[in-house]
KETI-221493 format. One record per atom (N, C-alpha, C, O): residue in one letter; x, y, z. Coordinates in steps of 0.2 Angstrom, whole numbers, plus 5000, padded with zeros to 4 digits. Atoms other than C-alpha are relative to their C-alpha. Example, Ala and Ser with C-alpha at 12.3 -4.5 7.8 and 13.67 -1.06 7.14 Angstrom:
a500449945000a506249785039a500450065000a500950055003s499649944999s506849955036s499650055003s499950115004
! end
This chain:
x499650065000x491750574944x500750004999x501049964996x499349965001x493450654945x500349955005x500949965005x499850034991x493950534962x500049914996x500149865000x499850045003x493950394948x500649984997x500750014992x499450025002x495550314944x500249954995x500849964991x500050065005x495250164933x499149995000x498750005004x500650015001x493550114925x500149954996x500649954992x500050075003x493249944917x499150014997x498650025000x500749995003x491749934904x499949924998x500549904996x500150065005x491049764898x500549955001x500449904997x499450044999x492549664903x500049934998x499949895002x500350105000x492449474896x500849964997x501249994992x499450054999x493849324898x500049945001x500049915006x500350075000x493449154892x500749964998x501049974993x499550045003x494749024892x499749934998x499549895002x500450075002x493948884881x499350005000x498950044998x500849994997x492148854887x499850045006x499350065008x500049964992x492548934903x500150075002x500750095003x499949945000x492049114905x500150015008x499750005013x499749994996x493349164917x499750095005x499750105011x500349954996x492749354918x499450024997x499650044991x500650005003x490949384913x499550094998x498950104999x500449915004x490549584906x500050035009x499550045013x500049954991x491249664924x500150074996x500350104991x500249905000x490749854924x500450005008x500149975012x499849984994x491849924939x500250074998x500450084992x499449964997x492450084946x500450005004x500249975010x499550014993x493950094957x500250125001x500450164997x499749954999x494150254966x500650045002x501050015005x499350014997x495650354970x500150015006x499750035010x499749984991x496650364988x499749995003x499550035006x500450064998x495650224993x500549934999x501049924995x499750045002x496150064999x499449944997x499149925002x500350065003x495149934990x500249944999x500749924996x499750084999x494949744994x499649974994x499049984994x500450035002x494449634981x499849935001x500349895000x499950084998x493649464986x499549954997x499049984994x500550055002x492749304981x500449935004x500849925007x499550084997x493149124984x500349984992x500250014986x499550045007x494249024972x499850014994x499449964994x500150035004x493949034956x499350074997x498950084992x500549935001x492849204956x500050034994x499650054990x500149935006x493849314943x500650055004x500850115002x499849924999x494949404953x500850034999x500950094998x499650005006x496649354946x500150024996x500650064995x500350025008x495849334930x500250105000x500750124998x500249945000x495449524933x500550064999x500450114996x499449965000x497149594937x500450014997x500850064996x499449995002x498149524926x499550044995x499850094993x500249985006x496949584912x500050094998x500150134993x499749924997x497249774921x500550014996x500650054992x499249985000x498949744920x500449984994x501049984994x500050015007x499049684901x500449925002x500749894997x499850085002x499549504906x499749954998x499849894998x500750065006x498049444896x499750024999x499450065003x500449955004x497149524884x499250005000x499049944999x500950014999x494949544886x499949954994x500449934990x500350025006x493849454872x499850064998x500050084992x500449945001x492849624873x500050035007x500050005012x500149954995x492649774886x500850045000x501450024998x499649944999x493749934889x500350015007x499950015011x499549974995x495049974903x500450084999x501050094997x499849945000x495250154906x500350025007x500050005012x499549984996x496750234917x499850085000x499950104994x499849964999x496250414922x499950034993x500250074991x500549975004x495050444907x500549964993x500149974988x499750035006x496550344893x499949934999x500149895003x500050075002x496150184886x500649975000x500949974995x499350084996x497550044893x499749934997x499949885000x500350065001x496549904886x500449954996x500349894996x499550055004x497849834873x500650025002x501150014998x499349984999x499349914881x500449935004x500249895007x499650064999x500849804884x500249995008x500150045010x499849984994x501449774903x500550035002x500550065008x499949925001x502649884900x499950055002x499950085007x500349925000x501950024896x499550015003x499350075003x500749974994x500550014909x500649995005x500450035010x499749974997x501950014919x500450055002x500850065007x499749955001x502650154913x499450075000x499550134999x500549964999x500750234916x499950025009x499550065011x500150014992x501050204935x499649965002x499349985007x500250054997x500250054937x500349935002x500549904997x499850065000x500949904945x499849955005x499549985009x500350064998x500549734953x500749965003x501249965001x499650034997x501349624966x499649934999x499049934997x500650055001x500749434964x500149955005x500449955010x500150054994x500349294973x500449955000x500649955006x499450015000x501649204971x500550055000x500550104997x499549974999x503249254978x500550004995x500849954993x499949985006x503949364965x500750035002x500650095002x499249974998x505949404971x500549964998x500449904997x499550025001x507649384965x500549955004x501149965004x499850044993x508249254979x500950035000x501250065004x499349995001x510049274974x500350055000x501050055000x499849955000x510149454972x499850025007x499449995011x500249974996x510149574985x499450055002x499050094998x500849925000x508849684993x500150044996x499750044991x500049965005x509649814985x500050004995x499650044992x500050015007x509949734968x499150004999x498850034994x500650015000x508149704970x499550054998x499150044993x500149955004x507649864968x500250044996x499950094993x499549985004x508949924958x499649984992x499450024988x500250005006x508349834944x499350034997x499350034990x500649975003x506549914941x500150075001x499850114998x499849944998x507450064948x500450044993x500350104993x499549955006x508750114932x499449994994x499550044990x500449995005x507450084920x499550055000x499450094995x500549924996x506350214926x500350075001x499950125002x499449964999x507950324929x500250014992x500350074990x499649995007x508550304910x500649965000x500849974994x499650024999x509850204915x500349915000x500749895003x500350095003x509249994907x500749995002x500849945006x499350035001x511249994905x500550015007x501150005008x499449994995x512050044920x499949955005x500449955009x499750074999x511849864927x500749954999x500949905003x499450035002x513249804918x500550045000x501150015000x499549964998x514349954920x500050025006x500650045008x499649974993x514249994937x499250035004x499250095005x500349954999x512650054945x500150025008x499650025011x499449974996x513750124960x500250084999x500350125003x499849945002x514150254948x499450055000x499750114999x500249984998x512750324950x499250035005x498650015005x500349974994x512050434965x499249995000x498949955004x500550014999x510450454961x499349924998x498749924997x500150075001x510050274958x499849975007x499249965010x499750014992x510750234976x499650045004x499650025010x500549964996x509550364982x499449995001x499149995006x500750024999x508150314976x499849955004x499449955008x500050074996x508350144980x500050005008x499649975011x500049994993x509050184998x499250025004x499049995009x500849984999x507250294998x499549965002x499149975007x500550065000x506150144994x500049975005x499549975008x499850064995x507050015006x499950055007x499550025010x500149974995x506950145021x499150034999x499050065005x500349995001x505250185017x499449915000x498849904999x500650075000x504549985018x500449985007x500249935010x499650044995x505949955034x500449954999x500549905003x499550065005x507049865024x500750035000x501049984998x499649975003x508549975023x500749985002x501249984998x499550024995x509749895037x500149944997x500649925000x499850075003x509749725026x499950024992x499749994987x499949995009x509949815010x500649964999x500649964993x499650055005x511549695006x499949925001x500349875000x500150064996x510749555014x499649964992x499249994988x500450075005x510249385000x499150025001x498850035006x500749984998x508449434997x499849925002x499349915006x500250094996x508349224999x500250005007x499949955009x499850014993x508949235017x499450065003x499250045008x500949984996x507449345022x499649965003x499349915001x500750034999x506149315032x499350004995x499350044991x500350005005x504649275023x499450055000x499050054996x500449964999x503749415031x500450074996x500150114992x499749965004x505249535024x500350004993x500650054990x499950005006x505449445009x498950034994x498850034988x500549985001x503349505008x500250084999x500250114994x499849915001x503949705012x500449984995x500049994990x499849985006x505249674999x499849994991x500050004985x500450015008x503849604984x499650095000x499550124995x500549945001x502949774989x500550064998x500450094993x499649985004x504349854987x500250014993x500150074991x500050015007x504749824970x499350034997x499450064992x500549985001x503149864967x499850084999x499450114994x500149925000x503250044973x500550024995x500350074992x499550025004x504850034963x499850084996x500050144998x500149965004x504050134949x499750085003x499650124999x500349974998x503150254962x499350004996x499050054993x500549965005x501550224955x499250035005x499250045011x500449944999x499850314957x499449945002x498949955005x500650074998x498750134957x500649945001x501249945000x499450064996x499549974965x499449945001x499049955005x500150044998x498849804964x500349945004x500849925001x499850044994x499149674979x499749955000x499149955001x500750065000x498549494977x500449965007x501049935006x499950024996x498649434993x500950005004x501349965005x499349994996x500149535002x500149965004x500749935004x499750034994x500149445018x500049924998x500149885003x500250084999x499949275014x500749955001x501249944997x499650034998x500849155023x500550035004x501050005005x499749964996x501549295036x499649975005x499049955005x500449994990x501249275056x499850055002x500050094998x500349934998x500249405065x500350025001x500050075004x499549954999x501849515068x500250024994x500450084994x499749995008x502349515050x499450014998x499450054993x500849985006x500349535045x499950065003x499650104999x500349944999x500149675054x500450084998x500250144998x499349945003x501949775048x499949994994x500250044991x500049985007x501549735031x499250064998x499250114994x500749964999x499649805035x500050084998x499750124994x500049954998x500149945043x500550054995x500750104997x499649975005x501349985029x499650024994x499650074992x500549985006x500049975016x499650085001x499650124997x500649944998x498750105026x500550054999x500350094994x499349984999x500550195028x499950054993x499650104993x499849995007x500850235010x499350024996x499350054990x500349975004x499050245005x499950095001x499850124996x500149954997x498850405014x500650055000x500550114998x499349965000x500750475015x500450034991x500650084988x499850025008x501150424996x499550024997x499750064993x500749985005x499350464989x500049944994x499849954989x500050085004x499550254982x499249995000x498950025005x500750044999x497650174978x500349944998x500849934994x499850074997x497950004983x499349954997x498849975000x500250055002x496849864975x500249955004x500849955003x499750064997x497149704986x499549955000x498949955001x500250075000x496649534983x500249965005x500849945005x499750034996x496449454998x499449945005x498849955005x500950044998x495249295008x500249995008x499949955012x500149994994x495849355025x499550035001x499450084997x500449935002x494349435030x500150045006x500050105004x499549944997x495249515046x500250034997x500150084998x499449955002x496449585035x499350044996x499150085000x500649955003x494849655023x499850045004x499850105005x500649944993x493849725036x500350035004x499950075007x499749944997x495149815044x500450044997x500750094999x499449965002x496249885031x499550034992x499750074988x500349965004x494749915018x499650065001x499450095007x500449925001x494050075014x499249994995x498650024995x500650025006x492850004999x500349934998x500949914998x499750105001x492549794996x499749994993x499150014991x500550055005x492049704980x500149954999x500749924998x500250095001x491449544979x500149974994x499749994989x500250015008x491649444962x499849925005x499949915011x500350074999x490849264961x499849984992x499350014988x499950015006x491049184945x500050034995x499750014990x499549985006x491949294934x499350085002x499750124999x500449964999x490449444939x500150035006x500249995011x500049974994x490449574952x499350005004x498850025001x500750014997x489049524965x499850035003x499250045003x500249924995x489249684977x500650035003x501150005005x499349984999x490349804982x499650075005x499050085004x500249964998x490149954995x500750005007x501249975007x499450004997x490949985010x500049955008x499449945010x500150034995x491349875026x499649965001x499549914999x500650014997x489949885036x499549974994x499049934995x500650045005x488849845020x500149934997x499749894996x499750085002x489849705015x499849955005x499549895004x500250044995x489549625031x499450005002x499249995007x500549994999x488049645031x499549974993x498949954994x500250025006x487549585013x499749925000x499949884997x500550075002x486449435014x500349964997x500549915000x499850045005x486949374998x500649974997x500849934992x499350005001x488649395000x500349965007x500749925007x499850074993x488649295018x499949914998x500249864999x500350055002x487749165011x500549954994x500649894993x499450045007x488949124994x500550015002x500949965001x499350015000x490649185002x500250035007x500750015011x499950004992x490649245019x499949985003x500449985007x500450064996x489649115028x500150045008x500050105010x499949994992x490049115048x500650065001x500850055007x499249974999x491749235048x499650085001x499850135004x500349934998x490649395048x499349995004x498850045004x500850014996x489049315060x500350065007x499950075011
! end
């Protein structure tokens, strides 16, 4: 089981009466991209933020690569190389591309303060930075208002930030959304891009099921806070009981 990267035991998430995530058991494999889907109100959110310490279980385990992350802060799971892009558009509008990444940038460097002194002064900041932005197609509008982007490349620049920390697991809750098929297919083919070139495992929450079914490698299904089935593509599409509650006619 070495090719596992995250493992979740017993997982449970009740806001009030309403059991949000209800005792998920997953594995996520690594250098893989994996789609997570359901309809509205599944769990799959609920799911990521609880990964990513933005809301604590009632009960169940989250393991990173065999250590337990289950009460760590989102911080420090993002100092484990985990990090998360969200559905809502998550960008500085009034800074610049560059500043954009700059800031997830110097803290990761050792450098929290060189914000306020100048971070100009140094190179290897401006490098990395430069690195990231030329590595999503960004590079040519690094002093451009990240508000004056388009909203396909203000999309590359939320993943951006993302990769920011360089991490090892990457959750995506509906990258493309609200991009045109020209922007969906450049953010797409950036994702496959980096899963394979970067060695990134890509988690993505998304209710395209075009974009699923062409850009997953392994699917899971949730439907009211429970994982209903998970395998790959072709199995998905083919799952009865998965056509029936959230597929319907889009895979006939």
């Amino acid at each position: 089981m070495n090719n596992i990267i995250l493992s979740i035991e017993g997982l449970r998430k009740s806001f009030g009466k309403f059991c949000a995530i209800d005792g998920v058991d997953l594995n996520i494999k690594s250098n893989i991209i994996t789609s997570l889907i359901g309809p509205n109100g599944a769990g799959k959110t609920t799911l990521i933020n609880l990964i990513t310490g933005s809301l604590r279980p009632d009960k169940g385990k989250v393991f990173f690569k065999g250590d337990d992350i289950t009460h760590l802060s989102p911080d420090k799971i993002v100092k484990k190389k985990i990090t998360r892009s969200f559905q809502v558009m998550n960008i500085f509008p009034r800074l610049t591309v560059f500043q954009n990444i700059e800031l997830p940038i110097l803290p990761i460097l050792g450098k929290s303060r060189a914000w306020f002194s100048g971070a100009n002064n140094y190179p290897d900041v401006t490098e990395e930075v430069n690195k990231i932005l030329e590595e999503v197609g960004l590079l040519d509008k690094r002093d451009v208002l990240a508000g004056e982007l388009s909203h396909g490349d203000q999309r590359l620049l939320e993943l951006a930030i993302a990769l920011a920390p360089r991490p090892e697991l990457c959750f995506l809750d509906e990258p493309s959304s609200g991009t045109n098929p020209v922007e969906r297919a450049k953010v797409l083919e950036l994702i496959k891009r980096l899963s394979v070139e970067e060695k990134i495992t890509f988690v993505i929450v998304e209710h395209d099921m075009d974009v699923v079914l062409s850009l997953s490698d392994w699917i899971v299904v949730m439907n009211r806070g429970k994982i209903l089935a998970e395998g790959e593509p072709g199995q998905i599409r083919e799952n009865k009981e998965v056509r029936e509650i959230y597929l319907g006619e889009e895979v006939a």
